[in-house]
C-alpha positions as CSV (number, residue, x, y, z in Angstrom):
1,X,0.0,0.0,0.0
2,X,0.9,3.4,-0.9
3,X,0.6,5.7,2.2
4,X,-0.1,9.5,2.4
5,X,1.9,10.9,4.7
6,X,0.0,13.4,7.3
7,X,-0.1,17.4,7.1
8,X,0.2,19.5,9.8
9,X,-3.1,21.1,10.0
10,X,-3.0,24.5,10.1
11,X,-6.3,24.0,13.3
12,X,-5.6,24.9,16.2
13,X,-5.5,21.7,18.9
14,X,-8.7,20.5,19.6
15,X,-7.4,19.8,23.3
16,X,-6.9,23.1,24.5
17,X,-10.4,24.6,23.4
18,X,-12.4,23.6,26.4
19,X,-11.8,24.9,30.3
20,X,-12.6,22.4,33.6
21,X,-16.1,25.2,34.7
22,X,-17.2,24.1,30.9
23,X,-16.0,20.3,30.7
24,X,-18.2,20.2,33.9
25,X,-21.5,21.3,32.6
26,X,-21.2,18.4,30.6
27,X,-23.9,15.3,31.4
28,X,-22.0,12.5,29.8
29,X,-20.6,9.3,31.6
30,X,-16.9,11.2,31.8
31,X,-18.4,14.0,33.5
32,X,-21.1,12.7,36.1
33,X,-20.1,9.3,36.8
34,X,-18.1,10.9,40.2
35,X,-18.2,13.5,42.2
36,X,-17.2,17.5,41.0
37,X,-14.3,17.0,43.2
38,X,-12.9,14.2,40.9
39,X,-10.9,14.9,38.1
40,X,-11.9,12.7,35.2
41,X,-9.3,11.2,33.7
42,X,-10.8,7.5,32.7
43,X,-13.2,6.5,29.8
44,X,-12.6,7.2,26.1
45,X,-14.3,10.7,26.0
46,X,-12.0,13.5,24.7
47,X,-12.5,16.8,26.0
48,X,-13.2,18.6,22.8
49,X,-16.1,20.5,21.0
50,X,-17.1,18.3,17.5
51,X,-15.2,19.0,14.1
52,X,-16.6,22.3,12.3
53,X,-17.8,20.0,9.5
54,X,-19.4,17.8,11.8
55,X,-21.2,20.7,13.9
56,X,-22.9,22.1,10.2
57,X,-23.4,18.5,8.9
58,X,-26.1,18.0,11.7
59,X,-27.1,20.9,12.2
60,X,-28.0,21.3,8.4
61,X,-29.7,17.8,9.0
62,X,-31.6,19.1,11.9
63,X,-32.9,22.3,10.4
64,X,-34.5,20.1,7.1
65,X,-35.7,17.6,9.5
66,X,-33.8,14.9,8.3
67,X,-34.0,13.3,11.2
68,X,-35.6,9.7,10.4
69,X,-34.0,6.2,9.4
70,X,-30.6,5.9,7.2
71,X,-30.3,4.7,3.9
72,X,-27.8,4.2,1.4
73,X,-24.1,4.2,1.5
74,X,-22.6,7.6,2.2
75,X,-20.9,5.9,5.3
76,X,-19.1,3.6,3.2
77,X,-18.1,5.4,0.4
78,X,-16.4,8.1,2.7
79,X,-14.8,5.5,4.9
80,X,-13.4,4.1,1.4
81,X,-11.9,7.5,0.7
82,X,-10.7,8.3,3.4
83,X,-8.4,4.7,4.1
84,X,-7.9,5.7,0.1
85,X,-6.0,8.4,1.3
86,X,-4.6,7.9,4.7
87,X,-4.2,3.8,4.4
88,X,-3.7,3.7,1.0
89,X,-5.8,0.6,1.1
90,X,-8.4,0.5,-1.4
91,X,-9.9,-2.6,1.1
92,X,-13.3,-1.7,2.4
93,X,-15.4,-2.2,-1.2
94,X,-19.1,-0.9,-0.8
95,X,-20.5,-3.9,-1.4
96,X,-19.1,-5.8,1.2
97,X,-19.9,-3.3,4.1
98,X,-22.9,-3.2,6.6
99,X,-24.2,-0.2,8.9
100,X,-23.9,-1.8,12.8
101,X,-25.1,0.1,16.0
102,X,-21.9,0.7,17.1
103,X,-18.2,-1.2,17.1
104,X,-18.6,-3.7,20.1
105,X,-22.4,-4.5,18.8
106,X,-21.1,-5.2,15.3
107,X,-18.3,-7.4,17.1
108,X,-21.2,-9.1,18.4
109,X,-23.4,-9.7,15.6
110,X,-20.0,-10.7,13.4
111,X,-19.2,-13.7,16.2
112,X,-22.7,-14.7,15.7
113,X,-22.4,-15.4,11.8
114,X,-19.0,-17.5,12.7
115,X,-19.3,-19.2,15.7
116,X,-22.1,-21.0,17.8
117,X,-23.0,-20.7,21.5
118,X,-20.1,-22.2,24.0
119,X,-17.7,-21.9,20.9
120,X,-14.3,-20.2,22.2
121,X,-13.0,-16.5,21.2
122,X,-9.8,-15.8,22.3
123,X,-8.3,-12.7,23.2
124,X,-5.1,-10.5,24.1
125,X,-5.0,-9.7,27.4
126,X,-4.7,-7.1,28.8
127,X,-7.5,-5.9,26.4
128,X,-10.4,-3.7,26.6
129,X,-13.1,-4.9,29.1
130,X,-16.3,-5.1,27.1
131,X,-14.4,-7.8,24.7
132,X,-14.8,-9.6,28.4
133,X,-18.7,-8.9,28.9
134,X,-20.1,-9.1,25.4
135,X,-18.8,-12.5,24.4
136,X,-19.9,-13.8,27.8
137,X,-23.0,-11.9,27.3
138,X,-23.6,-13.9,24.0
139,X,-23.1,-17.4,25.1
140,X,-19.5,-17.5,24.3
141,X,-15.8,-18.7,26.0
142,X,-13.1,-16.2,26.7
143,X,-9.8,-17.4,26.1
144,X,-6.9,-15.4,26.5
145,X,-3.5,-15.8,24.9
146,X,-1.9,-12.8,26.8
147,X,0.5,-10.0,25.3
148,X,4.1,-10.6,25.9
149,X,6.2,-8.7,28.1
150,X,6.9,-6.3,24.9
151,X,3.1,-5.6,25.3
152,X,2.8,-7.0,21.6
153,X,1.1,-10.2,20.5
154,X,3.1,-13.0,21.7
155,X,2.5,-15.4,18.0
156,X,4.2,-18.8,20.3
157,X,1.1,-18.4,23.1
158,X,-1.5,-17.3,20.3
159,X,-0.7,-20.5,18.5
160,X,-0.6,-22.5,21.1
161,X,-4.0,-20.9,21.7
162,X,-5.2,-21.5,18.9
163,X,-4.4,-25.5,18.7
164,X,-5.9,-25.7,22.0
165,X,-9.1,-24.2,21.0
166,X,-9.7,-25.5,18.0
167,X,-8.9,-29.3,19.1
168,X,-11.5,-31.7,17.6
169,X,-12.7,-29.5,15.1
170,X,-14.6,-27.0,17.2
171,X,-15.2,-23.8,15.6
172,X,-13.5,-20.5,17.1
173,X,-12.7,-16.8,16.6
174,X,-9.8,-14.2,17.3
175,X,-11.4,-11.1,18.8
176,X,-8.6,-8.6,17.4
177,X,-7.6,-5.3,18.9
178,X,-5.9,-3.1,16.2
179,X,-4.8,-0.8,17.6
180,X,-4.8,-2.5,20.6
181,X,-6.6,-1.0,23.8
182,X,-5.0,-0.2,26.5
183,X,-1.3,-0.4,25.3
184,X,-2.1,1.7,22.4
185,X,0.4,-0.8,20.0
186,X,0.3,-0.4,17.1
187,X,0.4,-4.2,15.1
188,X,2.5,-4.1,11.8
189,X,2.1,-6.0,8.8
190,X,4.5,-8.6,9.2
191,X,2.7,-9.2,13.0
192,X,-0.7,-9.1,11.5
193,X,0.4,-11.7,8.3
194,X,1.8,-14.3,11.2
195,X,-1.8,-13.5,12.8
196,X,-3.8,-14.5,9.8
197,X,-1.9,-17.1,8.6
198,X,-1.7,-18.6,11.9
199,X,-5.6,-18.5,12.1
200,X,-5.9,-20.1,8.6
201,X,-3.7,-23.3,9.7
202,X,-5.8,-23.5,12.5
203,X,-9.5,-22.7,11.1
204,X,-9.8,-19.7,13.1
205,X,-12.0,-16.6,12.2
206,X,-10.7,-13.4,13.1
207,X,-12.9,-10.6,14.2
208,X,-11.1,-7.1,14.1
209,X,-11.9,-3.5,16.6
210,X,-10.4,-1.0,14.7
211,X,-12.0,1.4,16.1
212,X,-9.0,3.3,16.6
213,X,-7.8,3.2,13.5
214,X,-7.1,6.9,12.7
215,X,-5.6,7.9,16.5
216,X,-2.0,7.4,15.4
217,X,1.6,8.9,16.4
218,X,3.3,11.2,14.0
219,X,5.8,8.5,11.9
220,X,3.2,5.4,12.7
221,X,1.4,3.7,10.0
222,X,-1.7,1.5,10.6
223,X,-2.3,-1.4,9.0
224,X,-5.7,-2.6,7.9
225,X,-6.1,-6.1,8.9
226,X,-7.8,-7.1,5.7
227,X,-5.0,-5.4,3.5
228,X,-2.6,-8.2,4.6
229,X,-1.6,-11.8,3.0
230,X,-4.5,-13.4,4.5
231,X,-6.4,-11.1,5.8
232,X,-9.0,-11.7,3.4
233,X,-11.1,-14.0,5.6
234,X,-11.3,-11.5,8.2
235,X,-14.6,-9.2,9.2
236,X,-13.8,-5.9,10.7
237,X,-15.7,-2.9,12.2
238,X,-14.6,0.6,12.1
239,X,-16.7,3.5,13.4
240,X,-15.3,7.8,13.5
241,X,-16.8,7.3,17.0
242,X,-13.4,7.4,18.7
243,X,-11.1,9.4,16.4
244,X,-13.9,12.3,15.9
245,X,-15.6,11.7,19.7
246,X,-18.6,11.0,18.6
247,X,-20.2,8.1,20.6
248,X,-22.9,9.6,21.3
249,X,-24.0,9.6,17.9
250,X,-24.3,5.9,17.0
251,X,-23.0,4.1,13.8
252,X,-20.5,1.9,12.7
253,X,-19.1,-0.4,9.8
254,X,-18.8,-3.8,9.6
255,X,-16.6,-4.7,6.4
256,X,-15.8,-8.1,4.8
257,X,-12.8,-9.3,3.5
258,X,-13.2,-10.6,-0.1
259,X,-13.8,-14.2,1.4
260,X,-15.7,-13.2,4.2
261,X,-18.6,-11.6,2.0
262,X,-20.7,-14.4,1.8
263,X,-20.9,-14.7,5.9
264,X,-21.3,-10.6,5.8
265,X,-24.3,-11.4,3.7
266,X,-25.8,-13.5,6.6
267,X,-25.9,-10.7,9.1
268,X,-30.3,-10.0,9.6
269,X,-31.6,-7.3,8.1
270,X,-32.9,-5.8,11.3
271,X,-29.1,-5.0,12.5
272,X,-29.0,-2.0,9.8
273,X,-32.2,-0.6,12.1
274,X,-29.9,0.4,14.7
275,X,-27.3,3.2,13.8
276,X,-28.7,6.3,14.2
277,X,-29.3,8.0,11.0
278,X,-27.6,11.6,12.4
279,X,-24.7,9.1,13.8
280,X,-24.2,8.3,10.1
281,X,-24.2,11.7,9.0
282,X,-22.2,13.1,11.5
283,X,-19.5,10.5,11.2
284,X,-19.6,10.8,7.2
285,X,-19.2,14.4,7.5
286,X,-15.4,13.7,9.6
287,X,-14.6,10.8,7.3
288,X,-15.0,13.3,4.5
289,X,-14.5,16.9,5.7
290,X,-12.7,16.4,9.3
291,X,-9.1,15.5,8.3
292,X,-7.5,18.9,9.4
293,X,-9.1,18.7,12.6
294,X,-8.1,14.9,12.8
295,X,-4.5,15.9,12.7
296,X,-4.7,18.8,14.9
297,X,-6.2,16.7,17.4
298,X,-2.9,13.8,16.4
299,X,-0.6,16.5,17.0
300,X,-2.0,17.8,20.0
301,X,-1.6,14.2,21.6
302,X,1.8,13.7,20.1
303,X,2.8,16.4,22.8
304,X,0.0,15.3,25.1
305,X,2.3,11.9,25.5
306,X,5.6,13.2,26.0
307,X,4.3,16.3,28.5
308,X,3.4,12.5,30.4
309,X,6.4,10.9,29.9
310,X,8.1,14.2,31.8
311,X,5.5,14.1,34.4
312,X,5.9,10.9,35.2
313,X,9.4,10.7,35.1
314,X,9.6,13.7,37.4
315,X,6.7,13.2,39.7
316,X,6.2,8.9,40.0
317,X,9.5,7.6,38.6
318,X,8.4,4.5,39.9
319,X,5.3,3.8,37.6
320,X,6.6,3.0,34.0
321,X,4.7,3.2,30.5
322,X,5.4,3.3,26.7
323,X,3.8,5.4,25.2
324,X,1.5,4.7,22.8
325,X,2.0,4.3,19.0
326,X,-1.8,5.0,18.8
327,X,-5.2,5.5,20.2
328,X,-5.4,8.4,23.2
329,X,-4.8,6.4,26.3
330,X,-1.7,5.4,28.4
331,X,-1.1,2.3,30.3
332,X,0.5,2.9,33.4
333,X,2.4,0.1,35.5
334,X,2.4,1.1,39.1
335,X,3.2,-2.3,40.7
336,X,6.2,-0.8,41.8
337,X,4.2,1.9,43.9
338,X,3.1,-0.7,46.5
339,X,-0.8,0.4,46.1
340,X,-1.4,-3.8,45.4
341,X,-3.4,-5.0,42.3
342,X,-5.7,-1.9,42.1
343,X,-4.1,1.3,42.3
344,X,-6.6,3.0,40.8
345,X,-9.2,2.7,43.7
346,X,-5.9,4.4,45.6
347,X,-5.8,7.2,43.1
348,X,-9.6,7.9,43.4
349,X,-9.5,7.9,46.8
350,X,-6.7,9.6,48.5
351,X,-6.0,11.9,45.2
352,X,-9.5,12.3,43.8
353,X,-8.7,11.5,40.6
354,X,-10.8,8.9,38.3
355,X,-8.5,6.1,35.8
356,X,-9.4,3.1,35.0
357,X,-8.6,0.0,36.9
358,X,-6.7,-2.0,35.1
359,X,-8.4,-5.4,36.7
360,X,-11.5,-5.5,34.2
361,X,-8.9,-6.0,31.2
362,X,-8.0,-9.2,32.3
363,X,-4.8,-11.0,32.5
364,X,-1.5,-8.4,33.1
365,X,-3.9,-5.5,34.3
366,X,-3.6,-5.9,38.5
367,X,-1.1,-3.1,39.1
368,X,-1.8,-0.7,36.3
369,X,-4.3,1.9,35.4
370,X,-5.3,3.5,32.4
371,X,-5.0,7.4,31.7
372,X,-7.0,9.2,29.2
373,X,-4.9,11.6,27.4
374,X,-7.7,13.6,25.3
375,X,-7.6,16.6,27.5
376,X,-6.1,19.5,28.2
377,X,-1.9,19.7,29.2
378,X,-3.4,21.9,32.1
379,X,-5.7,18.7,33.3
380,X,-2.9,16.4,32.4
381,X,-0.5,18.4,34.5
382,X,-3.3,18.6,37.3
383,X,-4.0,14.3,37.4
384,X,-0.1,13.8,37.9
385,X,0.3,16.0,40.6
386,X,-3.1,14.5,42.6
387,X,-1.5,11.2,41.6
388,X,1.6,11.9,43.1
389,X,-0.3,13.2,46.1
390,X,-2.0,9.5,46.6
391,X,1.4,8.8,47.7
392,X,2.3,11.1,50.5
């Protein structure tokens, strides 16, 4: 694939646009889930106002009253254009896509048309916690074949996985993060061609989160999973939902490989019923027209992680990261701070500020916690020091 490499966008960063007395009127999760005297600093809402092209795309829609069910396949055809240009994968054909709710619900309709109730799906772990409480939800078995100490996919324990699994000739799935949340790594080609061809010995389907897709460091190139050698058998979902922050407005992709169309074709009819027709307008409208805010908001983040990487390294030597080659979120390991296998409850409670435990992502998350970095360097700045406070 031929890649286009990113612009600096002459926006200015989306990050800095918002102060704490207006972040607070808010009513989302972020914002009311604790107390005013908690600093937020947890789930994957960025503190930002919406893309310009966004804002006018639903309002426009709102002032005709286009406010009724979706149809037809604007959704795709910007995604298409816009991995086109920043990909240079010409992967995600029309044809072979499907409107879903959202990411995780599309993950959950695509196990459905590949595996049966009890089958197995494994996972990376530490990984994001709904992968956990959706495929239990839907009759399913977790497996785990964890990350290796390098935080990337160990291929030795995923085959391993994978034979075990698959013994007798029961059917199973890969639930893939790419990116992967929390570690924010980044898989590469060659890593993602061991993946599928490693699932292909062993009759594994791989379902692929890519949510994240766009959220990447300056010099870091994603990798569509179906662009690889094969990949091609793979079903993934993207959404604008994270890169744009629009979950609130609900839609998502699911796309096919080229010999995964056939079970694509499968999905029910009724699953198209649930994205919200603004959702798919809104998140058209960043696909097509939200670029230079896109890499405003990359840039801003780019600095985001290396103002964290000082603070830490300043104020709580002791907890150690990498910083992430993707996605906004930092894993932090503070088993070294002696606050046992949930530090985050020790965070929230001596220094009033909110991360996420890193328990709920499963194996390799006791000790850690995970740090939203969509905000402000003030806020940033602010969570480190009450951190560091938890301590005294």
């Amino acid at each position: 694939m031929t890649r286009i490499p990113h612009e600096t966008s002459g926006e200015p960063n989306p990050l800095r646009a918002l102060t704490l007395d207006r972040l607070r009127c808010r009513t989302s999760m972020k914002w009311r889930a604790y107390p005013d005297d908690v600093l937020p600093l947890w789930v994957a809402e960025m503190d930002v106002l919406p893309a310009e092209p966004v804002v006018r795309a639903v309002t426009d829609a709102l002032a005709l009253g286009d406010t009724g069910y979706p149809a037809g396949t604007g959704y795709a055809e910007a995604l298409a254009a816009f991995a086109e240009k920043r990909w240079g994968w010409d992967g995600p054909a029309v044809e072979r896509t499907a409107i879903v709710p959202d990411v995780m619900l599309g993950v959950v309709e695509m196990l459905k048309l590949v595996t049966g109730p009890g089958d197995p799906v494994v996972v990376n772990s530490p990984v994001y916690p709904p992968f956990f409480q959706f495929v239990e939800h839907m009759d399913r078995q977790v497996v785990e074949a964890p990350l290796g100490a390098d935080l990337r996919i160990d291929l030795d324990v995923l085959e391993e996985t994978f034979q075990r699994v698959t013994e007798g000739g029961r059917a199973a799935a890969f639930l893939l993060c790419s990116p992967h949340n929390p570690t924010g790594t980044v898989h590469t080609a060659a890593e993602l061609a061991a993946v599928a061809d490693l699932a292909d010995r062993h009759g594994v389907r791989v379902v692929i989160d890519e949510i994240h897709a766009p959220i990447t460091a300056a010099g870091v190139d994603f990798v569509p999973y179906l662009s690889v050698s094969g990949g091609e058998n793979g079903l993934s979902l993207m959404s604008a939902s994270k890169a744009w922050n629009l979950a609130g407005l609900k839609a998502a992709l699911a796309i096919a490989g080229p010999g995964s169309a056939a079970d694509l074709a499968r999905m029910p009819e009724e699953v198209s019923h649930g994205p919200s027709h603004l959702g798919i307008i809104a998140h058209s409208a960043a696909l097509r027209d939200g670029t230079d805010w896109l890499d405003s908001l990359r840039a801003g983040l780019d600095d985001n992680r290396r103002l964290l990487a000082d603070l830490l390294a300043e104020h709580l030597p002791a907890v150690t990261h990498r910083p992430a080659e993707a996605t906004y979120l930092a894993w932090l390991d503070c088993s070294s701070l002696g606050l046992g296998d949930d530090p985050a409850e020790v965070f929230l409670r001596r220094g009033r500020v909110a991360l996420n435990s890193g328990i709920p992502f499963g194996t390799g998350g006791a000790g850690h916690v995970r740090l939203n970095l969509a905000t402000s360097p003030e806020l940033i700045e602010e969570g480190v020091r009450r951190m560091a406070a938890a301590l005294d």
